[in-house]
mmCIF file of the N, C-alpha and C atoms, coordinates in Angstrom:
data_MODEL
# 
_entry.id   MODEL 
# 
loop_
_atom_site.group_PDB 
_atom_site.id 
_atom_site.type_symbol 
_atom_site.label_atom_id 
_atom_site.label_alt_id 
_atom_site.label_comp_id 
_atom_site.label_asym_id 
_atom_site.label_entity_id 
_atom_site.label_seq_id 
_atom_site.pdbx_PDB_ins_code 
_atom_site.Cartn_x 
_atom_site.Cartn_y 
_atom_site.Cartn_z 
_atom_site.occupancy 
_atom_site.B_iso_or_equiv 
_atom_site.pdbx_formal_charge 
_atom_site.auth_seq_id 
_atom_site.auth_comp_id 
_atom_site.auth_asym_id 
_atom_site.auth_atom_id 
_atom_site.pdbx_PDB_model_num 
ATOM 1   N N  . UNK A 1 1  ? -24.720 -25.141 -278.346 1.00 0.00 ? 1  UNK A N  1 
ATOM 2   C CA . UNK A 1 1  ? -24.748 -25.277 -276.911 1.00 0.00 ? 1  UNK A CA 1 
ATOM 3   C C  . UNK A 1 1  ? -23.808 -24.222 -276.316 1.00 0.00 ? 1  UNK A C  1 
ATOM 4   N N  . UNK A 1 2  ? -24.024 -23.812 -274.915 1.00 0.00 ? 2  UNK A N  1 
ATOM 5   C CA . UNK A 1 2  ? -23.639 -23.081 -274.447 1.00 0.00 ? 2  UNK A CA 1 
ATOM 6   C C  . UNK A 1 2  ? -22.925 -23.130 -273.591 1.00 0.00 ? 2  UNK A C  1 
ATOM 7   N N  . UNK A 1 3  ? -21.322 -23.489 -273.195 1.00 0.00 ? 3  UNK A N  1 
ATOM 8   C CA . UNK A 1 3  ? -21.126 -23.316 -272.022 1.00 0.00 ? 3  UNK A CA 1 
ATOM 9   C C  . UNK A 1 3  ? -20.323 -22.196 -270.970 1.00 0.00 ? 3  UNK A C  1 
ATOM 10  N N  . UNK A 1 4  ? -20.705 -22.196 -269.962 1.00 0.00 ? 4  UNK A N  1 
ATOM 11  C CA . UNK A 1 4  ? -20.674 -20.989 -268.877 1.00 0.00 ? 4  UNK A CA 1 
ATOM 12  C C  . UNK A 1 4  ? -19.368 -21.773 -268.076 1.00 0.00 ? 4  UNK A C  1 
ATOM 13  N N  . UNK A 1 5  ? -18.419 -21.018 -267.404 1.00 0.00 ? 5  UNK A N  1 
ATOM 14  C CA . UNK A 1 5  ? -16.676 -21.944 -267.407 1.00 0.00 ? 5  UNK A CA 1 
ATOM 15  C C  . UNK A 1 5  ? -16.889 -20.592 -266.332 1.00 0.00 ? 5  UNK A C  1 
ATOM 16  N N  . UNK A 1 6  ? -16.609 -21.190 -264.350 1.00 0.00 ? 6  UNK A N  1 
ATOM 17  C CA . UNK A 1 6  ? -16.344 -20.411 -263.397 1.00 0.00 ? 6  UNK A CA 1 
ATOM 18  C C  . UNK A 1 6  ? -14.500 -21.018 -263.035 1.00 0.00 ? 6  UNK A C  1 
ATOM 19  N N  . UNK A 1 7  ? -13.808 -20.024 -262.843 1.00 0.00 ? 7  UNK A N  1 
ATOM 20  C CA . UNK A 1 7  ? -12.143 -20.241 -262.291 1.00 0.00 ? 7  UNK A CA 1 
ATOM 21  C C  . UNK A 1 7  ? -12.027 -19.664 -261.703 1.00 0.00 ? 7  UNK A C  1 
ATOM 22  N N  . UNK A 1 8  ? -11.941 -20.232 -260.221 1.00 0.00 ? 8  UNK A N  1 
ATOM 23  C CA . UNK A 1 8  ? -11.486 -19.347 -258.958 1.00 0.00 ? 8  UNK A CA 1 
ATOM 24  C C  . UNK A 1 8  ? -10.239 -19.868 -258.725 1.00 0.00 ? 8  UNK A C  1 
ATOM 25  N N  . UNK A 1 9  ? -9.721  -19.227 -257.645 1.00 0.00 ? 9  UNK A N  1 
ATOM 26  C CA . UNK A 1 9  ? -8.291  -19.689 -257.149 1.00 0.00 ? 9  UNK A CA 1 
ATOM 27  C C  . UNK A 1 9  ? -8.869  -20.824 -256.221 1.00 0.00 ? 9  UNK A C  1 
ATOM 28  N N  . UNK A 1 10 ? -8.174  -21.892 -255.889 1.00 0.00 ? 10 UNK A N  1 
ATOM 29  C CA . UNK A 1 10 ? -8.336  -23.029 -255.088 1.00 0.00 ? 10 UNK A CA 1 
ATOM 30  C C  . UNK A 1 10 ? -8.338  -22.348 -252.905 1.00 0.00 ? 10 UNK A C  1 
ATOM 31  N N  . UNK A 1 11 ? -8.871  -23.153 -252.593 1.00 0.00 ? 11 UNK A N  1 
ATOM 32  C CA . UNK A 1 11 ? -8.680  -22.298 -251.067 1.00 0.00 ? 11 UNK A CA 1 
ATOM 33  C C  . UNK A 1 11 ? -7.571  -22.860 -250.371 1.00 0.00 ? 11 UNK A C  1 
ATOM 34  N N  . UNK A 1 12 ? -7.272  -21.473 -249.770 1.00 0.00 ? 12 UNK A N  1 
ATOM 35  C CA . UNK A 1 12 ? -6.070  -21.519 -249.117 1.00 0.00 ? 12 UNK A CA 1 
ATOM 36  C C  . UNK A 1 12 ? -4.793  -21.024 -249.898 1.00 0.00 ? 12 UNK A C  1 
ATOM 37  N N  . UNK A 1 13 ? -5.075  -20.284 -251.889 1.00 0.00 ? 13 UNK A N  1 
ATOM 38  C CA . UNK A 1 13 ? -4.304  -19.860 -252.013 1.00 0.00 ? 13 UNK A CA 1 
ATOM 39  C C  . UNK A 1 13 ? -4.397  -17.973 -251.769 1.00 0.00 ? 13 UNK A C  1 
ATOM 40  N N  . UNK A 1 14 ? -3.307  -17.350 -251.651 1.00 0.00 ? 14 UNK A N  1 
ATOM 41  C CA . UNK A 1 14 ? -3.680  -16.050 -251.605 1.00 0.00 ? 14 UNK A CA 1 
ATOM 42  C C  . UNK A 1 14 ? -4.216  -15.194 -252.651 1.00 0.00 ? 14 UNK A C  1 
ATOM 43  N N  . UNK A 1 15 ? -4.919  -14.505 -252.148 1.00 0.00 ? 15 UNK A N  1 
ATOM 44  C CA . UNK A 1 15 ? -5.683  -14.115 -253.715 1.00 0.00 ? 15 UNK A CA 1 
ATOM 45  C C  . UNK A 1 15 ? -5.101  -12.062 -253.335 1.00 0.00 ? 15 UNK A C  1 
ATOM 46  N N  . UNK A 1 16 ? -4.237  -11.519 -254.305 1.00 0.00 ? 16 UNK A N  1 
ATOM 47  C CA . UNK A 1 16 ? -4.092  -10.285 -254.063 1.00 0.00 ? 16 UNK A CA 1 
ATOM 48  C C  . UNK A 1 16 ? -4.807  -9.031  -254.381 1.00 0.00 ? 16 UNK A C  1 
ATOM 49  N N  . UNK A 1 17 ? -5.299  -9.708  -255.464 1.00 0.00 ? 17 UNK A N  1 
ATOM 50  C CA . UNK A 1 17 ? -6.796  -9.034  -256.211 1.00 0.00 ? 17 UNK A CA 1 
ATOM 51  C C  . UNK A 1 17 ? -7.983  -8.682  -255.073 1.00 0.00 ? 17 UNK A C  1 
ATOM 52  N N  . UNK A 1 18 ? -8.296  -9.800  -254.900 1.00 0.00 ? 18 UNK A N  1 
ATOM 53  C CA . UNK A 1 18 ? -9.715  -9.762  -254.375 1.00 0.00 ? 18 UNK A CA 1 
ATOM 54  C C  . UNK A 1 18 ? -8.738  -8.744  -252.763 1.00 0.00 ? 18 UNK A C  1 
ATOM 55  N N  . UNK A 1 19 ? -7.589  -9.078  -252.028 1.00 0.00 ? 19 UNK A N  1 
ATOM 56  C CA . UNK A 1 19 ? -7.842  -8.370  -251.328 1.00 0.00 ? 19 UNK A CA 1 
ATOM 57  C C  . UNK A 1 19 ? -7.301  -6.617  -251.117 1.00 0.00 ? 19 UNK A C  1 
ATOM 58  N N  . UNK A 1 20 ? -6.659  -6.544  -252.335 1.00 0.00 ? 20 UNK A N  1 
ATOM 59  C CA . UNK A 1 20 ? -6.896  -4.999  -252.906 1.00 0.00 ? 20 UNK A CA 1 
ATOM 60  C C  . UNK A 1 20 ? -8.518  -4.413  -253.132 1.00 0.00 ? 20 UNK A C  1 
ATOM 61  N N  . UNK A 1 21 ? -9.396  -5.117  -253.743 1.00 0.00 ? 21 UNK A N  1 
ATOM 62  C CA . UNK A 1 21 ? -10.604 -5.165  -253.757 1.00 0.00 ? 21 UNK A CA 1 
ATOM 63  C C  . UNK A 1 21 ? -11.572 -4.837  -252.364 1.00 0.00 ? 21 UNK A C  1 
ATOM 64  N N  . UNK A 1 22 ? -11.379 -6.129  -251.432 1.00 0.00 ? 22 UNK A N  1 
ATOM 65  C CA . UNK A 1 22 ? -11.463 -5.876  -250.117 1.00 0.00 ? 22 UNK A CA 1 
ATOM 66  C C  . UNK A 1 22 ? -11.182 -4.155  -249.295 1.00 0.00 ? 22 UNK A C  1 
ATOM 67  N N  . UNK A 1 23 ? -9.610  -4.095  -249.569 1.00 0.00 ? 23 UNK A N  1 
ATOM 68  C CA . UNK A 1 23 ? -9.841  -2.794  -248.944 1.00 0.00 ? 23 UNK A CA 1 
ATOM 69  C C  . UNK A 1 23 ? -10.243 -1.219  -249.857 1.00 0.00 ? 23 UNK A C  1 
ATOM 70  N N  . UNK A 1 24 ? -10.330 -1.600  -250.774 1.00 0.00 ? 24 UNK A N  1 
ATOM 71  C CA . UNK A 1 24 ? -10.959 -0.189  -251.680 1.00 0.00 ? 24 UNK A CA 1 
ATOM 72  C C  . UNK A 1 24 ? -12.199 -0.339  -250.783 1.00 0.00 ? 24 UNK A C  1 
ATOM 73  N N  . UNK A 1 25 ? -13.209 -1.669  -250.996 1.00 0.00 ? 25 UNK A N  1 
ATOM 74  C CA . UNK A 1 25 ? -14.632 -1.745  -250.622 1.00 0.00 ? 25 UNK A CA 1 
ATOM 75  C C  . UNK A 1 25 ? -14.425 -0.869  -248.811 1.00 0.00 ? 25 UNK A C  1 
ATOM 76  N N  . UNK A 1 26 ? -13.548 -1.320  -248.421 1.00 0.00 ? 26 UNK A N  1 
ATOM 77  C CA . UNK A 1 26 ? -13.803 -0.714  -247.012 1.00 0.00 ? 26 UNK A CA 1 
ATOM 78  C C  . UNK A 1 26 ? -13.041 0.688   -246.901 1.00 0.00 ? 26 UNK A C  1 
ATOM 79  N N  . UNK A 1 27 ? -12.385 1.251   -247.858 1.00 0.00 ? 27 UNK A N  1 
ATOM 80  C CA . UNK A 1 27 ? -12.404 2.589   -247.970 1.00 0.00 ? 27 UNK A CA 1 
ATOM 81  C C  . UNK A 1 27 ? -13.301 3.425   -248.065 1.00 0.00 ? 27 UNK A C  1 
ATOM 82  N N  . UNK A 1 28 ? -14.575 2.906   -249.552 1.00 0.00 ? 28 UNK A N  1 
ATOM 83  C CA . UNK A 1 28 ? -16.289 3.485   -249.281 1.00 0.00 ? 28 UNK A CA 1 
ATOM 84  C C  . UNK A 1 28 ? -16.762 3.169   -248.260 1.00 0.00 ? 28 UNK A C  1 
ATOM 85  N N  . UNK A 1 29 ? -16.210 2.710   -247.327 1.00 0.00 ? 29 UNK A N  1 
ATOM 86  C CA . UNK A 1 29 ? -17.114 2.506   -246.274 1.00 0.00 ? 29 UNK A CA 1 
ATOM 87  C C  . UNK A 1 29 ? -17.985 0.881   -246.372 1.00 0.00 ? 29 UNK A C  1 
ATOM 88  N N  . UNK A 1 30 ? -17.774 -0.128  -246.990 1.00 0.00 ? 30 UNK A N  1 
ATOM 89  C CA . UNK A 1 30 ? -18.347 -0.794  -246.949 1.00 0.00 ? 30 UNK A CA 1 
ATOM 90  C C  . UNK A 1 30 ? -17.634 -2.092  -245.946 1.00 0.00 ? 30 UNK A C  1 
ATOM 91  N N  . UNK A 1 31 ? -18.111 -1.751  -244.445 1.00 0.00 ? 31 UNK A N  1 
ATOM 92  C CA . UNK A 1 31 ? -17.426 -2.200  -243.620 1.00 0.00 ? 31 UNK A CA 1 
ATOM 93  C C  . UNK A 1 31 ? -17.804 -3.273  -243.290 1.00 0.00 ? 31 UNK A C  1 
ATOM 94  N N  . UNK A 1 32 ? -18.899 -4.406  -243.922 1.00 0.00 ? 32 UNK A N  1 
ATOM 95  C CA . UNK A 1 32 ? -19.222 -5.303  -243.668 1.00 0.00 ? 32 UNK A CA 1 
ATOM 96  C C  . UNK A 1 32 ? -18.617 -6.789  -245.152 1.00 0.00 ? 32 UNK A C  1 
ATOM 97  N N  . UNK A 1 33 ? -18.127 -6.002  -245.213 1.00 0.00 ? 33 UNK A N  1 
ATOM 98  C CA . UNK A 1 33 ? -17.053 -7.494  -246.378 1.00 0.00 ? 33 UNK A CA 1 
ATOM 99  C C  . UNK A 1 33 ? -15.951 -7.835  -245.549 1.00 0.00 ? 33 UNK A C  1 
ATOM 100 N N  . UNK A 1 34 ? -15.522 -9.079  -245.119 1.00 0.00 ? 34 UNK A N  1 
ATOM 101 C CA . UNK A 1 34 ? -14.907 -9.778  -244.731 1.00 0.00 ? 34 UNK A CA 1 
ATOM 102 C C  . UNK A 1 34 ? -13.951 -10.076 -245.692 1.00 0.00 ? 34 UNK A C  1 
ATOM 103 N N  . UNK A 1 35 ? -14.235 -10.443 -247.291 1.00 0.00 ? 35 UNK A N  1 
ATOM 104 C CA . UNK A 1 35 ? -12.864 -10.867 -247.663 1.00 0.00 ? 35 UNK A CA 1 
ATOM 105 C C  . UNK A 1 35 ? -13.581 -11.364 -249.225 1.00 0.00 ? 35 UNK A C  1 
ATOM 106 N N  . UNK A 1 36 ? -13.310 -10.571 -250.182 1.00 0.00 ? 36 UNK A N  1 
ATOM 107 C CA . UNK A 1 36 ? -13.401 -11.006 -251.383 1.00 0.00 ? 36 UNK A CA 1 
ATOM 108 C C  . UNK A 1 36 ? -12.427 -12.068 -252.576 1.00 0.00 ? 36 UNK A C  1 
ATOM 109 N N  . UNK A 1 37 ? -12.956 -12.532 -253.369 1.00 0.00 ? 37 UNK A N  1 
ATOM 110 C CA . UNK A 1 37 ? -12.149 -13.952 -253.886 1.00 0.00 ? 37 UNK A CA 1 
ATOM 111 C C  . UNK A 1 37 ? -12.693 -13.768 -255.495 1.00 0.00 ? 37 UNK A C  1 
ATOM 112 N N  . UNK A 1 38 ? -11.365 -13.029 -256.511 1.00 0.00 ? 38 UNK A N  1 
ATOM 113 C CA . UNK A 1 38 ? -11.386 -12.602 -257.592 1.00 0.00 ? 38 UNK A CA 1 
ATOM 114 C C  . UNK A 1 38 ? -11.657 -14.278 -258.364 1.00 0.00 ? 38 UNK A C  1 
ATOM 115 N N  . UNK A 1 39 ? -12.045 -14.420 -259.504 1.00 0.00 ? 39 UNK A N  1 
ATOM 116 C CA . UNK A 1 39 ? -12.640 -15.242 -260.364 1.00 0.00 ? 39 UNK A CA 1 
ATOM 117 C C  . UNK A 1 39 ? -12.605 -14.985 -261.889 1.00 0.00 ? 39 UNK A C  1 
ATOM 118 N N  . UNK A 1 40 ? -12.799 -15.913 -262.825 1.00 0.00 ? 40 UNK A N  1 
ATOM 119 C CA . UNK A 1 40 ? -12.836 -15.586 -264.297 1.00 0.00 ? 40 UNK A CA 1 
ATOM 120 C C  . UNK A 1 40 ? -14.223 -16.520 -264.460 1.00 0.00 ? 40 UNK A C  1 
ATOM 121 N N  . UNK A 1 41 ? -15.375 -15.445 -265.583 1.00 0.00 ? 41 UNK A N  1 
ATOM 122 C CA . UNK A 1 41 ? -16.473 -15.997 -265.770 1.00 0.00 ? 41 UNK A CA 1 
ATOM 123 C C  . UNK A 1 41 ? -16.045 -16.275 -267.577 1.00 0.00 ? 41 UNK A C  1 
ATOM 124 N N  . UNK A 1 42 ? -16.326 -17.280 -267.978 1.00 0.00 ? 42 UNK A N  1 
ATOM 125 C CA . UNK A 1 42 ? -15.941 -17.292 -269.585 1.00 0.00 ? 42 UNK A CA 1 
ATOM 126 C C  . UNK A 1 42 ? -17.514 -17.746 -269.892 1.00 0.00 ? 42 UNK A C  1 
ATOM 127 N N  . UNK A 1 43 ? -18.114 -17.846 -271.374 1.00 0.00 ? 43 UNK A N  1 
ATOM 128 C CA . UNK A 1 43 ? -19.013 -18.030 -272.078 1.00 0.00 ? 43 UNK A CA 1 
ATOM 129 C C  . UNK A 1 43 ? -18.069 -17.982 -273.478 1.00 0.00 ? 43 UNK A C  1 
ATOM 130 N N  . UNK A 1 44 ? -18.728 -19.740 -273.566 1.00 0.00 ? 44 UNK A N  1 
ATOM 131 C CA . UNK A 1 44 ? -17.924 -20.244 -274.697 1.00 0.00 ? 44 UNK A CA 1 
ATOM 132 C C  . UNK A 1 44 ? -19.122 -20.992 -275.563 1.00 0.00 ? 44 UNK A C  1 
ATOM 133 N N  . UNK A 1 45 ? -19.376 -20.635 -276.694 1.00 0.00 ? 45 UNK A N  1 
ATOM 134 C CA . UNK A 1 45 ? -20.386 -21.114 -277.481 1.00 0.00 ? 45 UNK A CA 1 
ATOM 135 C C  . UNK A 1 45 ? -19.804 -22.007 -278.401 1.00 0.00 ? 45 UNK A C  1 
ATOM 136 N N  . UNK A 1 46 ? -20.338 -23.564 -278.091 1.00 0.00 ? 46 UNK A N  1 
ATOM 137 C CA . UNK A 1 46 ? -20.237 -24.449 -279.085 1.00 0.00 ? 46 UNK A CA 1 
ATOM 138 C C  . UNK A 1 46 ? -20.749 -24.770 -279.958 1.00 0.00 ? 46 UNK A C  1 
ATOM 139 N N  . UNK A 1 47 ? -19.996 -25.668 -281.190 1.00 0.00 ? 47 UNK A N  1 
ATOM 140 C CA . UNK A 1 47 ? -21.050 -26.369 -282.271 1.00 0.00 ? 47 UNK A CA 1 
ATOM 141 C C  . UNK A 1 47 ? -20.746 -28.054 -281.742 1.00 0.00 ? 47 UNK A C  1 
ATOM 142 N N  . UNK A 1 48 ? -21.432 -27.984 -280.989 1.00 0.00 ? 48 UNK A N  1 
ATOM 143 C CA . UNK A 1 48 ? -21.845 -29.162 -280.165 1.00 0.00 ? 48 UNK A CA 1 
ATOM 144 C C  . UNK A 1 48 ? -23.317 -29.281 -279.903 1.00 0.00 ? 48 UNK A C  1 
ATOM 145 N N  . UNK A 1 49 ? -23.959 -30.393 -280.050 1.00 0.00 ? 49 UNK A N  1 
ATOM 146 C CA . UNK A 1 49 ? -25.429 -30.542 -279.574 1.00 0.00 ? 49 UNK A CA 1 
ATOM 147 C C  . UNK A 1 49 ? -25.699 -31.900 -278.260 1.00 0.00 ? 49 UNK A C  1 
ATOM 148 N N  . UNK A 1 50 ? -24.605 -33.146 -278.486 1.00 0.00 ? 50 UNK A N  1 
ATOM 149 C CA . UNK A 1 50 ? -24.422 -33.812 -277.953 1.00 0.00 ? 50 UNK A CA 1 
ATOM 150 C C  . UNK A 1 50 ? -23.824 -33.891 -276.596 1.00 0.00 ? 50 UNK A C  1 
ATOM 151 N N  . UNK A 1 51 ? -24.592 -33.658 -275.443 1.00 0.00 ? 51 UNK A N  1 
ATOM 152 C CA . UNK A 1 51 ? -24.412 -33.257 -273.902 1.00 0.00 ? 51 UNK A CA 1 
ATOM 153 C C  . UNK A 1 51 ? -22.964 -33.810 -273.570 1.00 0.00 ? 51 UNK A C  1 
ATOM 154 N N  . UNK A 1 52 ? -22.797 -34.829 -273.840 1.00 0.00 ? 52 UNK A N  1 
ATOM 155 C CA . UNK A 1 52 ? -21.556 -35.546 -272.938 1.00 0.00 ? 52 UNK A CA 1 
ATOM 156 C C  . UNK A 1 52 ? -20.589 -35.348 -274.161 1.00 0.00 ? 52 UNK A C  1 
ATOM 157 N N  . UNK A 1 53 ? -20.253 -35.084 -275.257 1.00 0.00 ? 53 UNK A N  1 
ATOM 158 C CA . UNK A 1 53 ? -19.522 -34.644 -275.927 1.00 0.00 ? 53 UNK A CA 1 
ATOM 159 C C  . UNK A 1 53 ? -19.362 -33.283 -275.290 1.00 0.00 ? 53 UNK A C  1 
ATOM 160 N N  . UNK A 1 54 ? -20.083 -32.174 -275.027 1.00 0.00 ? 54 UNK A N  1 
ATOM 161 C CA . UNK A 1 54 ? -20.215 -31.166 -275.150 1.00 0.00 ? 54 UNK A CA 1 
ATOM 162 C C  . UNK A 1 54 ? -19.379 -30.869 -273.548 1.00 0.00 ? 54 UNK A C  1 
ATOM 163 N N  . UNK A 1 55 ? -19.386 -32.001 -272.698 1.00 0.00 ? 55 UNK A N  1 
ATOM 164 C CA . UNK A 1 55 ? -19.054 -31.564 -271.046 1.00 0.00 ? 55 UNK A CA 1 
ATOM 165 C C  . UNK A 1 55 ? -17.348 -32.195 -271.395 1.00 0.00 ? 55 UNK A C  1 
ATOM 166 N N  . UNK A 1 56 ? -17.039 -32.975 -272.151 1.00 0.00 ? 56 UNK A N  1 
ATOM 167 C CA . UNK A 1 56 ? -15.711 -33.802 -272.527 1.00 0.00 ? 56 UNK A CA 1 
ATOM 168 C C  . UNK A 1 56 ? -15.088 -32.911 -273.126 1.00 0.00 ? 56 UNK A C  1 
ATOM 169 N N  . UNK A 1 57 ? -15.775 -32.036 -273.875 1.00 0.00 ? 57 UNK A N  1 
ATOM 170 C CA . UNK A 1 57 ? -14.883 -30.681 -274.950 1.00 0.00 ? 57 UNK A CA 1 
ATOM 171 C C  . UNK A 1 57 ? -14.466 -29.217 -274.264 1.00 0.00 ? 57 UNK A C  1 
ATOM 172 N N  . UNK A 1 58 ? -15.689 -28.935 -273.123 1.00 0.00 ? 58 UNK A N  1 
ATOM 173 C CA . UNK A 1 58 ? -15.202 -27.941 -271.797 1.00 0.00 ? 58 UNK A CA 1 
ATOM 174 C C  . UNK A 1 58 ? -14.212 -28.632 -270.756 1.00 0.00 ? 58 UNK A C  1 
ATOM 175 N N  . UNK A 1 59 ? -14.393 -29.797 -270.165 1.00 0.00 ? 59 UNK A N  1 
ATOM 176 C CA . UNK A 1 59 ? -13.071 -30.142 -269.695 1.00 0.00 ? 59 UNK A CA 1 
ATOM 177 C C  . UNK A 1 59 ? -11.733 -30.306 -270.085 1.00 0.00 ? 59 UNK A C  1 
ATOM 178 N N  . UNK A 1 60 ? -11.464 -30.712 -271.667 1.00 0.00 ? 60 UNK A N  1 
ATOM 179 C CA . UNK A 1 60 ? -10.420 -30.261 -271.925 1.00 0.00 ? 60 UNK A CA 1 
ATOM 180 C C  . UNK A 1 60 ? -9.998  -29.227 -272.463 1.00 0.00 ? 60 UNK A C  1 
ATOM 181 N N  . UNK A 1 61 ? -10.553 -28.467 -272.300 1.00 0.00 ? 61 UNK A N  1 
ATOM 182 C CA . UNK A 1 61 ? -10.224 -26.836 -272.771 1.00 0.00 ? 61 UNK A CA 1 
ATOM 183 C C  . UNK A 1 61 ? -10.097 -26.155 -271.533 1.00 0.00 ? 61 UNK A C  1 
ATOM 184 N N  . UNK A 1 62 ? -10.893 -26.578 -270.144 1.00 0.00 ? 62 UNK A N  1 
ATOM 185 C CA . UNK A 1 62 ? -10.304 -26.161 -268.953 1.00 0.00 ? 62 UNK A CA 1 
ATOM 186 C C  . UNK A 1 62 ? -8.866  -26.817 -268.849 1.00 0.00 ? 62 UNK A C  1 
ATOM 187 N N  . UNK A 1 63 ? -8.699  -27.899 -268.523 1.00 0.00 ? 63 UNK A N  1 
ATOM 188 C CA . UNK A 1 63 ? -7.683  -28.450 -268.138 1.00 0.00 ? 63 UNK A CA 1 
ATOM 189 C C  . UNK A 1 63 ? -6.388  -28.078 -269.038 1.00 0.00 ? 63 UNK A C  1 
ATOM 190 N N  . UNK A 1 64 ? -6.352  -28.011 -269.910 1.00 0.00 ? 64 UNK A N  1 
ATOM 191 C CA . UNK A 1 64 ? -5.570  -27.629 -271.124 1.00 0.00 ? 64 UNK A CA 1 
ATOM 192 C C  . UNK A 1 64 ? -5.212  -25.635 -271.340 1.00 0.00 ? 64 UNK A C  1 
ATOM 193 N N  . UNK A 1 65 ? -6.139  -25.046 -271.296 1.00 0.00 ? 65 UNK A N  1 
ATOM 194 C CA . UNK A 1 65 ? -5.829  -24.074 -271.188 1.00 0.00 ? 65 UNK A CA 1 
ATOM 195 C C  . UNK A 1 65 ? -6.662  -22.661 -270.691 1.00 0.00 ? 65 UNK A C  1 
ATOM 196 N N  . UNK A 1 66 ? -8.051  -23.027 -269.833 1.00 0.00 ? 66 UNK A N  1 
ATOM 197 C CA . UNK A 1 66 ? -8.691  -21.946 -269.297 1.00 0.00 ? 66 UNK A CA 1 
ATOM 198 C C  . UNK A 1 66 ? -8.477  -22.055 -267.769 1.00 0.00 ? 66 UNK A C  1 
ATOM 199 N N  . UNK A 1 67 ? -7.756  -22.558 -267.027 1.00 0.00 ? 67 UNK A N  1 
ATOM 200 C CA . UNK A 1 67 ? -7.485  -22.796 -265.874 1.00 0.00 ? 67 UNK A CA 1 
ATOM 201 C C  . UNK A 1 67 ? -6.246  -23.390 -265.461 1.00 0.00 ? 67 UNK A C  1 
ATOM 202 N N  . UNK A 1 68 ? -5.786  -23.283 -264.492 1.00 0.00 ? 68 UNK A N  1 
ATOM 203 C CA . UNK A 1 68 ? -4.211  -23.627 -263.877 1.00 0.00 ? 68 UNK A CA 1 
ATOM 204 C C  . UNK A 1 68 ? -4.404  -24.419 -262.836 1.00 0.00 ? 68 UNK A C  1 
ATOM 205 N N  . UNK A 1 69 ? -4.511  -26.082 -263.117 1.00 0.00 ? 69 UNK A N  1 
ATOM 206 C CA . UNK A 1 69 ? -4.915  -26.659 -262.222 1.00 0.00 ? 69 UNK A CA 1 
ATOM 207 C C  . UNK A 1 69 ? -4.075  -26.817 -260.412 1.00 0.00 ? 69 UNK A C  1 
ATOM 208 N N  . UNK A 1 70 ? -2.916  -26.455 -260.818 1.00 0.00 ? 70 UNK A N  1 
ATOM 209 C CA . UNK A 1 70 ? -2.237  -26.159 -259.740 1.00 0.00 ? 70 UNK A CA 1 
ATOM 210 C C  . UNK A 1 70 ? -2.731  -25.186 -258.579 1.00 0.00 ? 70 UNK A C  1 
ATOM 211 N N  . UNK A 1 71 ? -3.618  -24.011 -258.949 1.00 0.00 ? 71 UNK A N  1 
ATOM 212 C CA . UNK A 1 71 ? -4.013  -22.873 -258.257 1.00 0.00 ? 71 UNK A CA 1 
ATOM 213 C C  . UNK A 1 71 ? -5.143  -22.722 -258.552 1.00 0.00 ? 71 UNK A C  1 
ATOM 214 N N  . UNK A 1 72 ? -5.839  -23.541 -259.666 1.00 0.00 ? 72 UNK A N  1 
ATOM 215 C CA . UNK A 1 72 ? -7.325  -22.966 -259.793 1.00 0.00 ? 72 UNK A CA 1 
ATOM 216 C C  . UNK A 1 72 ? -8.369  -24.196 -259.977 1.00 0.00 ? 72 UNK A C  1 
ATOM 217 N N  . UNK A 1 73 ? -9.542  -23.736 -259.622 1.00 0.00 ? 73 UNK A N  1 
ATOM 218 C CA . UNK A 1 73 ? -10.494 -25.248 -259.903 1.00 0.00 ? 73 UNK A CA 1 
ATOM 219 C C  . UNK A 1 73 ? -11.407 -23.917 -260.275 1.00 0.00 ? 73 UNK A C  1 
ATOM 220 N N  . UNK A 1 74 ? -11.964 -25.351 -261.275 1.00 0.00 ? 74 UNK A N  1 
ATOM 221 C CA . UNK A 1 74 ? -13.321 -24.628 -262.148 1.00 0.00 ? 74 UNK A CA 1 
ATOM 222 C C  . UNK A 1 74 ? -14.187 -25.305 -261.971 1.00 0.00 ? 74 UNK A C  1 
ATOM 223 N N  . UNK A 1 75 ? -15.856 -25.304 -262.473 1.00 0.00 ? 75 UNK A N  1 
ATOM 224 C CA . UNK A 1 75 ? -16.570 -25.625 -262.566 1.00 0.00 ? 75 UNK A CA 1 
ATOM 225 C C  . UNK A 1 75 ? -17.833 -24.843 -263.645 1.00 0.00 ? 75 UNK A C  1 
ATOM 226 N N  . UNK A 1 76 ? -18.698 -25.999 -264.383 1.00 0.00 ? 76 UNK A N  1 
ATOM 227 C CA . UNK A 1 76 ? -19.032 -25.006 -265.697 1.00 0.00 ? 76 UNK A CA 1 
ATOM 228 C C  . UNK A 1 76 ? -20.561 -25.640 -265.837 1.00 0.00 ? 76 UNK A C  1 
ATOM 229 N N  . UNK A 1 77 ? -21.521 -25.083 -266.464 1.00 0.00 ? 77 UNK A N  1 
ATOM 230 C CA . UNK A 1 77 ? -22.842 -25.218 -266.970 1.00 0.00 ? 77 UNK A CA 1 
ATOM 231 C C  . UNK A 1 77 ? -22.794 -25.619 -268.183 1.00 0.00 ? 77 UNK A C  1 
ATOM 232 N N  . UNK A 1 78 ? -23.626 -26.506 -268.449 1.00 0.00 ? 78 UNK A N  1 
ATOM 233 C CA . UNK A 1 78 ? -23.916 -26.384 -270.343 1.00 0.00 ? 78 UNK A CA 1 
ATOM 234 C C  . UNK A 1 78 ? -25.420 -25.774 -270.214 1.00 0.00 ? 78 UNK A C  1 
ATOM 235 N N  . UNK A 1 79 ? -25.789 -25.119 -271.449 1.00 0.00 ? 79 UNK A N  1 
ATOM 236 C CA . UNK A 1 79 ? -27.047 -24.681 -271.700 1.00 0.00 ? 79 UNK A CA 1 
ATOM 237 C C  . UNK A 1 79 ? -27.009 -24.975 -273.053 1.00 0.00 ? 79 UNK A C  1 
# 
């Protein structure tokens, strides 16, 4: 099984990335971005077949150590 693990920063914290990002984009000229919000995409392949085992084994591997629950919320796919 497959799972797909999104970590953004929570809103309302400052993100310095995305808005270094922001103004490069509006240096090319891309004057219609308002405000970008940096993220971590992970793909984590299990030996899991059992769905709710498989969503119990990505939550604690978020909570534990692919995310900072203080500043970040995730959310993830199984395939």
């Amino acid at each position: 099984m497959k799972a797909i693990i999104y970590v953004t920063l929570k809103s309302g914290i400052h993100d310095p990335q995305g808005h270094a990002v922001q103004q490069s984009l509006e240096t090319f000229g891309f004057h219609a971005v308002d405000s970008v919000r940096i993220g971590k995409l992970l793909e984590v392949d299990l030996n899991e077949t059992d769905h709710t085992k498989a969503e119990a084994v990505v939550k604690a591997m978020c909570d534990k150590l692919l995310s900072n629950p203080v500043i970040e919320d995730y959310r993830f796919e199984l395939s």
